[in-house]
N, C-alpha and C positions, 0 to 999 in steps of 0.2 A: 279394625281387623276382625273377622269372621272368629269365632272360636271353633274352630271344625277342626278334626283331626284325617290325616289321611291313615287310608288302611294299606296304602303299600309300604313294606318293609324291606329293605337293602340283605344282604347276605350279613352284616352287622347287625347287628339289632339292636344298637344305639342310633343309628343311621335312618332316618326316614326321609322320603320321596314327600315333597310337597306337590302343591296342586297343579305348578306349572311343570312338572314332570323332573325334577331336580333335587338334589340332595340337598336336606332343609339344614340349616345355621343351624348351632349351638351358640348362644348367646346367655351373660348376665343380664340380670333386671340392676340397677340402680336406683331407681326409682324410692320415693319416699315407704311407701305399701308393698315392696316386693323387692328390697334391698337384697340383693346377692342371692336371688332365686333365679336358676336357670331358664329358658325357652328355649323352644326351635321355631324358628321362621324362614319365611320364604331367606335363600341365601342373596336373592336380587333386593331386597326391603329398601324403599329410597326411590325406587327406577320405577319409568315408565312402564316397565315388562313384567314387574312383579305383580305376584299371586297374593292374596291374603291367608295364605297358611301361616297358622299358627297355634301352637300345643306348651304347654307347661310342661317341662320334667321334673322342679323340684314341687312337690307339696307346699299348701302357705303355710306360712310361719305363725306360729305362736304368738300374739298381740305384745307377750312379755317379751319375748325373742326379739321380735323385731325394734322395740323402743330399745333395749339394750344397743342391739347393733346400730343402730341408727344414732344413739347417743355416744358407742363408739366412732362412729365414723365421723361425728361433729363435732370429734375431741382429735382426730388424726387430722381433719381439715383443718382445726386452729393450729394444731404440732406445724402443721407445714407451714399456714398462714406466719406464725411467731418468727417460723425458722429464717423465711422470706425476707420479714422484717430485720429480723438482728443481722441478718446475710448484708442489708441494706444499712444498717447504722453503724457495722463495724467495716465497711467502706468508706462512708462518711468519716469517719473517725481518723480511719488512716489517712484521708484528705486533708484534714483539720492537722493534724501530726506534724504530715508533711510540708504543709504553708507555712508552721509553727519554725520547723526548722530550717526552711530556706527563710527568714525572717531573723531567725538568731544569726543565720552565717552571714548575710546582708550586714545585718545591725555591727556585729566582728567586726568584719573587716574595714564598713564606714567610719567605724569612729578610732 
């Protein structure tokens, strides 16, 4: 991607016109160096037709900033990861439960 910025400006002045003549995306970064810092790019990004516009809105982050956030965010990925799992072992569980106690009322009534 080009680092250029365009000089046209919309009646908003959050709003800019990229290269291919379009009101440019507001987008987050994610990325590992640019964690939850904004951009604007072309709104086409992806397609055959898009422009390489592209501009930063937020400022970069503080080195300390960012390890923080970033050591946040691979603590809310395990929160989920964990959550995923137990979601998955207390299914299993009530499987287990369940076979237990068609196996009691089986066993009942057999003998």
């Amino acid at each position: 991607m080009a680092m250029e910025n365009s000089s046209s400006i919309t009646k908003n002045k959050d709003e800019q016109v990229c290269l291919c003549g379009h009101i440019s995306a507001t987008r987050t970064s994610w990325t590992e160096n640019n964690t939850g810092r904004r951009f604007r790019g072309c709104r086409f990004y992806g397609r055959a037709d898009a422009c390489d516009y592209f501009s930063w809105v937020d400022p970069p982050l503080h080195p300390r900033y960012k390890n923080i956030i970033n050591g946040l965010l691979r603590k809310a990925n395990n929160n989920d990861n964990m959550e995923i799992e137990m979601r998955r072992l207390l299914k299993l569980h009530q499987i287990i439960i369940g076979v237990f106690i068609i196996m009691a009322i089986i066993a009942h009534y057999a003998f």
